[in-house]
N, C-alpha and C positions, 0 to 999 in steps of 0.2 A: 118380249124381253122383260118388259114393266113388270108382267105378272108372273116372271119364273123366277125373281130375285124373291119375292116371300114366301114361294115355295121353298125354294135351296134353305133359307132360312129356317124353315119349321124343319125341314128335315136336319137339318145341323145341331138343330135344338133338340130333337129328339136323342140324337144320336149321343150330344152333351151330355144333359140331362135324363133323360128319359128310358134309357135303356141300362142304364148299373143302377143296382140297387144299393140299398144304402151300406150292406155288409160288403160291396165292393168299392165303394166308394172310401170305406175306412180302411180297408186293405191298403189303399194307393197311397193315401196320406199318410200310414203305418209305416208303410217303405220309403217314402220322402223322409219322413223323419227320422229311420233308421240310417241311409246315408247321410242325412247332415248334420246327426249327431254323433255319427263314429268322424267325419270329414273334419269336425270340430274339434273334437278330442284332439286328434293328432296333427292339429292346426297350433292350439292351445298349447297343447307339450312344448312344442318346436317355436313359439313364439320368440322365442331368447331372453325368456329369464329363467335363472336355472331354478330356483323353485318351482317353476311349471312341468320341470323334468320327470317329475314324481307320477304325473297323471299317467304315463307309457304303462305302467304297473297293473290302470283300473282298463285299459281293454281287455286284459286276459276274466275281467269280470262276464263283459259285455260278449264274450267270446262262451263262455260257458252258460251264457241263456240260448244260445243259437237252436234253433229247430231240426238244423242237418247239417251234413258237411258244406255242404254247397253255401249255405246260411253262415256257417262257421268263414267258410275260406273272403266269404262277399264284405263280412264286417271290418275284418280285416285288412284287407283290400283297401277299403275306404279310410280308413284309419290312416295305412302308407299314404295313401293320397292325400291325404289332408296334410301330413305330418311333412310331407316334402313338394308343397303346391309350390315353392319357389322355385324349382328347379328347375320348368319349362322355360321360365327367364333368362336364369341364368345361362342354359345350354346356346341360347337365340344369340346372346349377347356375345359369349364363347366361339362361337359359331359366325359370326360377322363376316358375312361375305360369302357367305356356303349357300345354295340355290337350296329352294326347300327347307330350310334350318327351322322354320317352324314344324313344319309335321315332324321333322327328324325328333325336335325335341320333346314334342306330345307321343313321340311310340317309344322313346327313350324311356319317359316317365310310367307313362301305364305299365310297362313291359319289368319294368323293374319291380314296382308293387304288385304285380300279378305274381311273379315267381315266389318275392317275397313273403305272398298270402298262402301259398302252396302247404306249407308245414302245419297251418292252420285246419285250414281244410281237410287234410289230411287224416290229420291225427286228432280230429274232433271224436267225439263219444259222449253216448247222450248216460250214461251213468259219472256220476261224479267222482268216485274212486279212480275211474279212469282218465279223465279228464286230469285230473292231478297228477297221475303219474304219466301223462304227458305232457306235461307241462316243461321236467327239464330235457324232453327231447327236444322241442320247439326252441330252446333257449339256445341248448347245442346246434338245433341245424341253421338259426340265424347267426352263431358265429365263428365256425367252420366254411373252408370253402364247399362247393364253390356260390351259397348264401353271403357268405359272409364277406364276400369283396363287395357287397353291392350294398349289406344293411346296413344303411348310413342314422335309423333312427333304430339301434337294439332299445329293446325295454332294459335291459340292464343299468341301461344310463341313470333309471333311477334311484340305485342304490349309493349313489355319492349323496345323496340329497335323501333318501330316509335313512340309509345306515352308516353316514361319515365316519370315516376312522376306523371302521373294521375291518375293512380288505377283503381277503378272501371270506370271510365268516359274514361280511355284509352282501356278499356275492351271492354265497347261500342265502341267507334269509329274504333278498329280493324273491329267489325264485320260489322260496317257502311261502311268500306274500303273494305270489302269482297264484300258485298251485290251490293254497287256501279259498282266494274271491270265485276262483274256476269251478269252486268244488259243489256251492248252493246254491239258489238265491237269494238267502239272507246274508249271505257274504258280505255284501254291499255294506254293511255295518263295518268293516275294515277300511271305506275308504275315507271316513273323517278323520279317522286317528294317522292316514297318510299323511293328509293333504294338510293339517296342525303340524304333522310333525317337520313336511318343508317349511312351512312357513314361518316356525318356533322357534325348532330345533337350532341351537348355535352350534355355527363349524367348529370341527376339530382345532384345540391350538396346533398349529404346525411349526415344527423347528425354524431358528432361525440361526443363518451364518455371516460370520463377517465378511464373507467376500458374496458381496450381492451381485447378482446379474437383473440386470438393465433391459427393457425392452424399447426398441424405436419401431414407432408405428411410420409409416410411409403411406401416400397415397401417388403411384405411379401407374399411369396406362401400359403395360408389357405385359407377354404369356411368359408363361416357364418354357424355355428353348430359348427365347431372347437375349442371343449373345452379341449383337450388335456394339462394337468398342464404344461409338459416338453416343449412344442411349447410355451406356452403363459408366461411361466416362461424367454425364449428366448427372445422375442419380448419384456417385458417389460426391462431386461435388454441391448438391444439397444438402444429400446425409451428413457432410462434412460439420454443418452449420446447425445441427441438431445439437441443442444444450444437455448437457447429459446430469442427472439430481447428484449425482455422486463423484466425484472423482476419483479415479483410478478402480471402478468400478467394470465389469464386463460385461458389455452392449451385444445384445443378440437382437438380430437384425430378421426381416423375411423372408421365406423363401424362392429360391432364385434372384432375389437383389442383387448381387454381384455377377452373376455374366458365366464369363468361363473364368473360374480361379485359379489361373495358369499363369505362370509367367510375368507377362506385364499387367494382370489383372492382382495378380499375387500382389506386385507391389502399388499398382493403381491404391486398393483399399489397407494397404498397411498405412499409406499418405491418412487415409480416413481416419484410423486407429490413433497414429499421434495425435490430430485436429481436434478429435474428441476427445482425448484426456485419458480414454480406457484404457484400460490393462490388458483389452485382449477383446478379440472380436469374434463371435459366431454368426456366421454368417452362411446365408443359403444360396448356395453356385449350382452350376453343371462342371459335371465332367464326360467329354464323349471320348468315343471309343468306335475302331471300326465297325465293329458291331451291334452297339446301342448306344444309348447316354445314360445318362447316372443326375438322379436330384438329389444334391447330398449338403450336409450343413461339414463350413469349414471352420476351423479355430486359427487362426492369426494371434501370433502372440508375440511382443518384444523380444527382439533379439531370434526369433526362427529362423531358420534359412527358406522356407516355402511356408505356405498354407497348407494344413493340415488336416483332410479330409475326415472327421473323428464319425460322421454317420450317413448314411444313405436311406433313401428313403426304400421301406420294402412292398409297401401294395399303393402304386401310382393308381392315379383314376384311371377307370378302363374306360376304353376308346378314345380317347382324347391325349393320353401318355401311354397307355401301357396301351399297343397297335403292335402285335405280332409279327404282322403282314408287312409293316412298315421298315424292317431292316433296320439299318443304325439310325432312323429318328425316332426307333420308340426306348421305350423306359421298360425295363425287365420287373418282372417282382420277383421278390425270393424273401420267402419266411426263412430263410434259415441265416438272414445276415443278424447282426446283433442290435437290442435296441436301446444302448447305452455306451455311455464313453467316460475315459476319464478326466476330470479337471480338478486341479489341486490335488491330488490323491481321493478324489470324491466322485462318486459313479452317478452320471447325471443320466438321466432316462429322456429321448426326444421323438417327437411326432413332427411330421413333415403335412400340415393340410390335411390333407383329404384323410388322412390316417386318424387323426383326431375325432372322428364321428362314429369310426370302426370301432368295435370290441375286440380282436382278433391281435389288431397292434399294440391295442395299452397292456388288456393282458398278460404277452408274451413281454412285453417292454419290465411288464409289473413285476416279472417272474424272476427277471433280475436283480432284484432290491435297489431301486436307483434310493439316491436322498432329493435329488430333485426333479422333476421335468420342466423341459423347454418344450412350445412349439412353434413352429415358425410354419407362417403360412400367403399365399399370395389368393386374394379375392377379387381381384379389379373390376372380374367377370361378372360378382354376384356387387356392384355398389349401388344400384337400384333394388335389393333385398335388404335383408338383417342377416344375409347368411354370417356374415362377421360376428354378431352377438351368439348366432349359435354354436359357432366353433368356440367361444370363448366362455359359453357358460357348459360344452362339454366338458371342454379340459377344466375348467374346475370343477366339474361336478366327479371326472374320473379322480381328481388329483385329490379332493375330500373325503373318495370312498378310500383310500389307499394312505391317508397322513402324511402327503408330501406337497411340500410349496410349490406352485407353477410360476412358468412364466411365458406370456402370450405376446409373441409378435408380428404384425396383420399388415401386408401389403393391401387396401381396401382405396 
């Protein structure tokens, strides 16, 4: 036995060393380093500072060195991965109490950047004319369904943060900025003058009104569905005791904070609305229905006779809310509801959560000329992440590209 132990050894050593040569040995490290530096990038973006946003822009660089499609769709790939490594936590966390919730939430995550790399891969070409003019297909099929319920990190995000204030025409020139780095390899001289211009660049001034809305941040353990009276009886007597900067001000509150906004829950948080001193409450409830439930932001106002349901949420997360199979405890999507309301005679534009990451809802939300967004949203799930900083540095980054004021309210 004494003398097969430094046999086993030479031959391990061999096999270590002794048998790749060196042109293979740089291939391996070649490929280490292309995963951990696309894994990075889209680590980096997604950090949650919104100047970091700008970087989603420079993979379409790193995408147009690719050697094949295969090469194309793999960079990419990693990129998702990186940009959304918090997710497996978060699912686990979500998931409490579900047998397997780890693997679930590792085939969850891969499964989803796999699809999401597909348009990549796809639509790769090793001339650079072509390349560029696929570029705004790639843009389209990440935010169209059925891509676009699930990309939670679009590159477009980067245009509140290099083209503030331009709206649609900074829409374009993100994907001009894409198309361009895609097209060489001297491209790459495009991405100083990005990564100055987040860093530089001052936001847009955005309007300002006299009647301001208020955000309260909350930190409550509940899912959305939690209609429990004794929990939501709880929390509004918290909220009650929240000092509000302004008085007579309108406090918009998180999603699903208030329960079921029915009845006695109607007047449960109207009690909240005087406490506080506001003029009027947005608040994020359920409404069920025999046949599904509804996540929807209500308006509470002096003197109403109910709560007043002013928006619904239209793409819930999938599998966790939006459950098909599930009858009346899932949550419907429907792009054809509206993604605006009015307050004061003024068209306020809202994201509900998970919509906030989407391009697909601000968009269509954007289409309608709001003058302002709300978004309200519940994290409980992600308080061991920053997913909170990154929901709050999209919605300003969407709300910069477009000249209108946000306001962010985060059950975390």
């Amino acid at each position: 036995m004494e003398t097969a132990i430094p046999g086993l050894l030479i031959v391990a050593g061999k096999l270590l060393f002794q048998e790749y040569t060196a042109a293979q040995v740089s291939s391996v490290i070649g490929r280490v380093c292309r995963v951990a530096g696309m894994a990075a990038l889209g680590a980096v973006t997604t950090c949650g500072d919104i100047r970091a946003l700008c970087l989603s822009l420079v993979l379409f660089y790193f995408w147009g060195q690719s050697k094949s499609r295969t090469d194309a769709g793999k960079r990419a790939f990693y990129f998702f991965l990186g940009a959304t490594w918090i997710l497996p936590e978060g699912v686990v966390t979500f998931f409490d109490g579900v047998s397997l919730r780890l693997p679930m939430a590792l085939f969850i995550w891969v499964t989803a950047c796999f699809f999401l790399s597909i348009p990549f891969g796809a639509l790769f070409r090793h001339k650079g004319w072509q390349r560029a003019l696929a570029v705004p297909v790639i843009f389209l099929s990440l935010t169209i369904p059925p891509l676009g319920f699930f990309c939670v990190v679009h590159p477009l995000i980067a245009a509140g943060v290099v083209f503030p204030g331009l709206g649609w025409w900074g829409v374009a020139g993100s994907i001009g900025v894409a198309a361009a780095l895609s097209y060489h390899q001297r491209a790459w001289a495009i991405i100083p003058p990005i990564v100055a211009t987040a860093l530089f660049a001052k936001p847009p001034l955005l309007p300002t009104y006299s009647e301001k809305i208020e955000a309260i941040y909350t930190s409550f353990a509940f899912e959305t569905g939690d209609v429990r009276p004794t929990a939501e009886w709880q929390r509004a007597n918290k909220i009650s005791r929240y000092p509000l900067r302004r008085e007579r001000s309108i406090a918009l509150l998180p999603e699903s904070i208030g329960g079921q906004i029915t009845g006695a829950g109607g007047r449960l948080w109207e009690g909240v609305r005087q406490r506080l001193g506001a003029r009027a409450l947005i608040i994020g409830g359920e409404r069920s229905f025999a046949t599904h439930r509804e996540n929807a932001l209500f308006l509470i106002e002096a003197g109403a006779n109910a709560p007043l349901p002013v928006y619904t949420q239209r793409i819930p997360v999938p599998f966790s809310m939006w459950k098909p199979w599930a009858g009346a405890q899932s949550y419907p999507m429907s792009l054809s509801r509206k993604g605006t309301f009015l307050l004061d005679g003024r068209q306020i534009g809202a994201l509900i959560c998970y919509e906030a990451l989407l391009a697909l809802p601000i968009f269509s939300t954007m289409s309608e000329r709001p003058e302002q967004l709300v978004v309200a949203g519940n994290l409980w799930w992600a308080k061991r992440t920053h997913l909170n900083q990154i929901v709050e540095a999209f919605s300003q980054s969407w709300a910069r590209l477009f000249g209108v004021p946000v306001v962010v309210s985060l059950n975390r």
